[in-house]
C-alpha positions in Angstrom: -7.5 -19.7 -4.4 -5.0 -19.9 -1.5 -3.2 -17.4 -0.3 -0.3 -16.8 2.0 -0.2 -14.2 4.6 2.7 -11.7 4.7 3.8 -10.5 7.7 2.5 -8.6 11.2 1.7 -4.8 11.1 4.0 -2.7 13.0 4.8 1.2 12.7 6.1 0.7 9.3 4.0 -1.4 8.0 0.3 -1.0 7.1 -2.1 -3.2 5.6 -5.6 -1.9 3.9 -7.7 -4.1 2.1 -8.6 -1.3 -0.6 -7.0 2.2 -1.7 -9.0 5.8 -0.1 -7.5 8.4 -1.0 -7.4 9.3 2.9 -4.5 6.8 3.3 -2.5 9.0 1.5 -1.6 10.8 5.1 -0.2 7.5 6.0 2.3 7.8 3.1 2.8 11.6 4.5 4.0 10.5 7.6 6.4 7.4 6.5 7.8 10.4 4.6 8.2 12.6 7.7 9.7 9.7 9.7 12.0 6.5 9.3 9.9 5.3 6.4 7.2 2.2 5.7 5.3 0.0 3.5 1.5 0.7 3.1 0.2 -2.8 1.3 -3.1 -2.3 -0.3 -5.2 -5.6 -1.2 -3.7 -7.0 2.3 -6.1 -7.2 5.0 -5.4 -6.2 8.8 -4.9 -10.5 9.6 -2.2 -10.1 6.9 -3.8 -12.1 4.2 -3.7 -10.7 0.8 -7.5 -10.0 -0.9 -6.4 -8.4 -3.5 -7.5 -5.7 -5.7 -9.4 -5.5 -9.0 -7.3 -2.7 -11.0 -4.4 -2.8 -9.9 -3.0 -0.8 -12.9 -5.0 2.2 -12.0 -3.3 2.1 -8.6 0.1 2.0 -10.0 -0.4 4.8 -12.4 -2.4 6.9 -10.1 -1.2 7.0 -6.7 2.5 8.0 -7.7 0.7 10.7 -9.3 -1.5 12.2 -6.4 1.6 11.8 -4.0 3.9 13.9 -6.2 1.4 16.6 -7.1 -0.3 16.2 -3.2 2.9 16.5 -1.4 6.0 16.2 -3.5 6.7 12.7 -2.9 8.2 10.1 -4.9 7.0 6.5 -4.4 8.7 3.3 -4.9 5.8 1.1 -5.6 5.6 -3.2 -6.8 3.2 -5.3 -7.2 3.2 -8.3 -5.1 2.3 -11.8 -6.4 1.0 -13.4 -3.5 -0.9 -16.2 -4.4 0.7 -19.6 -4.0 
């Protein structure tokens, strides 16, 4: 399957391949500055890889930022496949 690669890393955005729960200090510190987008099942070339639940992720994660540090995410999934 082909895929398409996004875009270049910079200070607002971050690519990880899978979701750790450790990343969620990322999110903490797009909150305490200008913002950013953290893309999970993108790897660090820019390529998407996926992820295999990604309906766990989008239920869950809101979750553990709100209770973790009060903040509310905008989240999408991204069809990247061409």
């Amino acid at each position: 399957m082909a895929v398409r690669r996004i875009a270049r890393e910079s200070q607002q955005t971050e690519y990880k391949s899978s979701w750790q729960d450790e990343y969620l200090e990322w999110i903490c510190g797009y909150a305490n500055s200008r913002g950013g987008k953290l893309y999970v099942g993108v790897n660090d070339d820019g390529y998407v890889v996926g992820l295999a639940d990604t309906r766990f992720l989008l239920d869950e994660l809101p979750n553990k930022a709100a209770s973790l540090m009060g903040v509310m995410l905008q989240h999408h999934i991204l069809n990247a496949t061409l």
